[in-house]
C-alpha positions as CSV (number, residue, x, y, z in Angstrom):
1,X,24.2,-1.6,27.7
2,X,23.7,0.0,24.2
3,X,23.2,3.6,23.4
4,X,21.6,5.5,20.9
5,X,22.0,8.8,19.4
6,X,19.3,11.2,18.9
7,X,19.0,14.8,17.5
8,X,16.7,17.1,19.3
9,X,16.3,20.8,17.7
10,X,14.3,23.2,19.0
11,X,13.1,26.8,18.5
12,X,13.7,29.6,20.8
13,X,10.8,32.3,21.8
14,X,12.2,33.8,24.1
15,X,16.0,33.6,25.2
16,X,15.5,34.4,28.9
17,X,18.7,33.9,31.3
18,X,19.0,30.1,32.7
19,X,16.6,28.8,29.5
20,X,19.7,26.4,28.2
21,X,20.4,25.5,32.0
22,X,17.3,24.5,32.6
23,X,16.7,22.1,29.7
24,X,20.6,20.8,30.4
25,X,19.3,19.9,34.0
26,X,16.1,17.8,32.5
27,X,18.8,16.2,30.5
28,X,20.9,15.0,33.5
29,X,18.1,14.1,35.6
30,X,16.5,12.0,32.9
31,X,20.2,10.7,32.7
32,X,20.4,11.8,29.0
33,X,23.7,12.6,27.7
34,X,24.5,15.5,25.8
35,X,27.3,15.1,22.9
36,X,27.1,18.3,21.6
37,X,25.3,21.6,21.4
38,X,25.2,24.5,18.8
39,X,23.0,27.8,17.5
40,X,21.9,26.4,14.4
41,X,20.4,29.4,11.6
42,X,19.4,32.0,14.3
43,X,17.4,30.8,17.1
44,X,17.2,27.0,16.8
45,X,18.9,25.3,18.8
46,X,20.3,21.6,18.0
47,X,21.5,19.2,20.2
48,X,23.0,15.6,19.5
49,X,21.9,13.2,22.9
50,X,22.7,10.0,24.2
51,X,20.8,7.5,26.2
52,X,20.1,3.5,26.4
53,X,16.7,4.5,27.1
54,X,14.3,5.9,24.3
55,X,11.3,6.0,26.4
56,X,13.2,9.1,28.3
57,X,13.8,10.8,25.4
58,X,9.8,10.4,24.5
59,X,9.3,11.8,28.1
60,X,11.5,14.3,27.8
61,X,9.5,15.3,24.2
62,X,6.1,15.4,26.5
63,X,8.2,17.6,28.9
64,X,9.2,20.0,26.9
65,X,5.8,20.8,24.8
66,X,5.1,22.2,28.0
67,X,8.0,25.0,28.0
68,X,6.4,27.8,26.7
69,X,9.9,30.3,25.8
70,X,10.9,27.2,23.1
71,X,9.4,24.5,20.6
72,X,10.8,21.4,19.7
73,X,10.8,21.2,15.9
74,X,12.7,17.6,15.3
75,X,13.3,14.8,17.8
76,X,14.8,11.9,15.5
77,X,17.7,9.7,15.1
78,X,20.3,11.6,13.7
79,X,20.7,12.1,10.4
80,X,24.0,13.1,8.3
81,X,22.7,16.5,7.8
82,X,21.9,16.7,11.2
83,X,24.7,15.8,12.7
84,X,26.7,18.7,9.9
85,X,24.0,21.2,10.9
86,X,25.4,20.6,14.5
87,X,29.0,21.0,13.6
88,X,29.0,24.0,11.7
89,X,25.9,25.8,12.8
90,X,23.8,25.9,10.1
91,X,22.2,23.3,8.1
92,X,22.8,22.1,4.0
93,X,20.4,23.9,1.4
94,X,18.5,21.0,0.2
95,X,16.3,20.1,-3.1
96,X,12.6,20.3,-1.8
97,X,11.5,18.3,-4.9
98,X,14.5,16.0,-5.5
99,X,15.8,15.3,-2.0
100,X,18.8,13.5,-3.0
101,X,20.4,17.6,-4.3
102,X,22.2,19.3,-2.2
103,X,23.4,23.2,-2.8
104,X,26.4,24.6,-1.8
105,X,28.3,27.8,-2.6
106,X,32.1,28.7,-2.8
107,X,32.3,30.2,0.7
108,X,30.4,27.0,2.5
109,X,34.1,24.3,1.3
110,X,34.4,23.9,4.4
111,X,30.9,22.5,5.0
112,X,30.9,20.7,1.8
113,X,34.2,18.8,2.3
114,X,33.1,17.8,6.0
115,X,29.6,16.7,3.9
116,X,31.6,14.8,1.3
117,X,34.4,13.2,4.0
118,X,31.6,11.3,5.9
119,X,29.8,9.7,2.4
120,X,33.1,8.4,1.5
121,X,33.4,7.3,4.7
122,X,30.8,4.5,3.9
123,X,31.7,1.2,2.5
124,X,30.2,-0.3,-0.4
125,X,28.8,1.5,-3.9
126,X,27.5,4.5,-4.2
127,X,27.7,7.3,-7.1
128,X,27.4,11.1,-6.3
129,X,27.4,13.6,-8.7
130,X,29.2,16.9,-8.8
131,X,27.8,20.1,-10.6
132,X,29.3,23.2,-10.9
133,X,31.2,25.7,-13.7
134,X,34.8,25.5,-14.2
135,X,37.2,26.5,-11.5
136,X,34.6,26.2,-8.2
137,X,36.5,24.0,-6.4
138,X,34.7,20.8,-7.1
139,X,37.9,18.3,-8.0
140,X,39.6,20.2,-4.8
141,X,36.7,19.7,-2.6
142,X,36.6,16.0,-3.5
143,X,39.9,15.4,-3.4
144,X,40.0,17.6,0.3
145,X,36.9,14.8,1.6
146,X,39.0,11.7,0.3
147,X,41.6,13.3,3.2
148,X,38.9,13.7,5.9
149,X,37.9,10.1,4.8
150,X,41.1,8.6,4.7
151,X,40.6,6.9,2.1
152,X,42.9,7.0,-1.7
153,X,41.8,8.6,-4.6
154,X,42.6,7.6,-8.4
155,X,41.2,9.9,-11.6
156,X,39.6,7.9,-14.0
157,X,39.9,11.4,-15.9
158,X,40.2,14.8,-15.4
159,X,41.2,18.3,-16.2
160,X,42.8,19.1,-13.1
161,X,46.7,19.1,-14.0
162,X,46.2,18.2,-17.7
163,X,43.8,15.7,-19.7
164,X,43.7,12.6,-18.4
165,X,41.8,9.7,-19.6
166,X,42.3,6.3,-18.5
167,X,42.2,2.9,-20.2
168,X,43.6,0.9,-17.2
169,X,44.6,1.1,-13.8
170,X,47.1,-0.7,-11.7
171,X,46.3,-3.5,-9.0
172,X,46.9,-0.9,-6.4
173,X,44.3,1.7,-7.9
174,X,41.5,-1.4,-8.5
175,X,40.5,-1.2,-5.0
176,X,37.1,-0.8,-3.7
177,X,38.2,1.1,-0.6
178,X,39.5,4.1,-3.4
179,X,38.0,6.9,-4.2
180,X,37.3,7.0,-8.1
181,X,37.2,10.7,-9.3
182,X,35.2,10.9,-13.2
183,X,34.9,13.9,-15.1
184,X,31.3,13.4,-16.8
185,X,32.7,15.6,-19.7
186,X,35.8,13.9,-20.5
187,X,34.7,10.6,-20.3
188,X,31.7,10.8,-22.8
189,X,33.0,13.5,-25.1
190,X,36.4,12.7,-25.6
191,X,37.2,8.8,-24.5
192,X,37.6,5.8,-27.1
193,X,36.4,2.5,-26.1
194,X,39.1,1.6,-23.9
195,X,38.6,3.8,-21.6
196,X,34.5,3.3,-21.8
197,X,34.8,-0.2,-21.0
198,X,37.3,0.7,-18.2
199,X,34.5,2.9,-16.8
200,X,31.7,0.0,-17.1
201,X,33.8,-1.8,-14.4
202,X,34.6,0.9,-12.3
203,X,30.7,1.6,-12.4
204,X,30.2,-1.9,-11.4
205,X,32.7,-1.8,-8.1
206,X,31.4,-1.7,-4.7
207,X,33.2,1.4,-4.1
208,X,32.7,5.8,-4.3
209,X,32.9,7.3,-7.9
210,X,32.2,10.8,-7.7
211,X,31.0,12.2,-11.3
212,X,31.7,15.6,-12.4
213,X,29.2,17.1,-14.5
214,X,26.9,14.4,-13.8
215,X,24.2,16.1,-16.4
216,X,26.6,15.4,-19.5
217,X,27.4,12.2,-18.4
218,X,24.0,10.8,-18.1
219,X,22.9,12.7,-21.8
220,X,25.9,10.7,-23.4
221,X,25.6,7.1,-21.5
222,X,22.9,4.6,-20.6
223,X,23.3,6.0,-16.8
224,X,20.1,8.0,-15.4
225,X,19.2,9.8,-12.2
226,X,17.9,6.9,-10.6
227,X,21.9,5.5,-10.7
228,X,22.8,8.6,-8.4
229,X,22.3,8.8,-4.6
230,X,23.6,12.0,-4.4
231,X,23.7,15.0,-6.7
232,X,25.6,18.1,-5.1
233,X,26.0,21.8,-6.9
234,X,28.4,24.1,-6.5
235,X,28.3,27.6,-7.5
236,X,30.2,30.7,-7.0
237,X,27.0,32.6,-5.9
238,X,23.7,31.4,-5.0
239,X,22.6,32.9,-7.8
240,X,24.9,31.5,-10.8
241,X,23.3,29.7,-13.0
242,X,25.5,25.9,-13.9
243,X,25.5,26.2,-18.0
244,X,27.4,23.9,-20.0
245,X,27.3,25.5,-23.5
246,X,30.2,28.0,-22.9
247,X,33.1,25.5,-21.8
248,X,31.7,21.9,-23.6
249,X,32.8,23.4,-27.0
250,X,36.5,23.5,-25.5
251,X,36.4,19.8,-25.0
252,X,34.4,19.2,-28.6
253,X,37.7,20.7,-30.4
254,X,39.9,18.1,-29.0
């Protein structure tokens, strides 16, 4: 018997007494599992279910466009940010134009981290960039979903405890399973070919390489957006604007 996991969200019209009850008890008698439950943004409602039957769940969809107090906005296989919205009650600002950015301010780590832990959680390559101004939190938050990941993380280069730029690693750090933490700045503005070529073959791995100040990186190499599947911003504020001019000359006077 194989199950399947579906997220079902739905808006609330009116929250009379016994309205979550009753939709629990059309669960149960349609024999549809419920794995977990949260307010998500006000009054929506998400739910993530379980059943080895998917024509119940299309019943219960039928069903429930009949409840007048609620209407069901998504009925889907889950989806990452589903699945986070469900968590943490309340779902990841997201790029209506460029669906692969994702916004997230200071006081959201938490959120982000959790976001970030279940991407490096997959195997295989994939390249997500990182924007933000100096001193958000974005090596920490990295470093913080590595740990929810369990998986290693090695800095190709960095700022975080003092310039680091890399022109090899060790056996142990050439492993696809690692994390590979790039600072888009420091790599392209002050690196010497060494340390280029080392990050052509990181590049190449079938493993995570997370890219800080993505937009710098792909001005000085022959990497574009269509080499990213995710870009994710960090700010201070929602409304902070992520400029480069006032801390890029720092690293031009090296």
């Amino acid at each position: 018997m194989e199950y399947q996991q579906w997220y079902m969200e739905y808006k609330i019209h009116k929250n009379r007494p016994g309205l979550l009850g009753d939709i629990a008890s059309l669960l149960g008698m349609l024999e549809v599992n419920i794995l977990t439950i949260n307010g998500v943004e006000g009054k929506t409602r998400g739910m993530l279910l379980q059943t080895d039957d998917n024509e119940k769940i299309n019943l219960m969809g039928q069903m429930l466009k009949k409840v007048d107090n609620i209407t069901v906005t998504a009925l889907r296989t889950p989806k990452l940010v589903d699945i986070l919205a469900v968590r943490h009650g309340r779902y990841i600002e997201r790029d209506s134009d460029d669906h692969k950015t994702f916004r997230f301010t200071r006081d959201e780590l938490g959120l982000l981290v959790d976001f970030l832990g279940e991407i490096f959680k997959r195997e295989g390559h994939q390249v997500i960039g990182l924007r933000g101004m100096p001193r958000v939190g974005k090596t920490e938050s990295i470093i913080a979903g590595s740990v929810c990941a369990m998986k290693h993380w090695t800095f190709v280069s960095s700022t975080l405890l003092r310039q680091t730029v890399r022109s090899q690693l060790s056996e142990e750090e050439i492993n696809p399973n690692n994390v590979f933490i790039i600072d888009g700045i420091v790599s392209t503005i002050r690196s010497n070919e060494k340390h280029y070529h080392l990050l052509e073959d990181i590049m190449k791995m079938p493993s995570t390489k997370v890219i800080e100040h993505p937009d710098i990186f792909m001005r000085e190499t022959q990497y574009g957006p269509q080499d990213f599947d995710y870009i994710i911003e960090l700010r201070n504020t929602p409304e902070e604007e992520i400029t480069y001019e006032t801390f890029t000359v720092n690293y031009n006077d090296f």
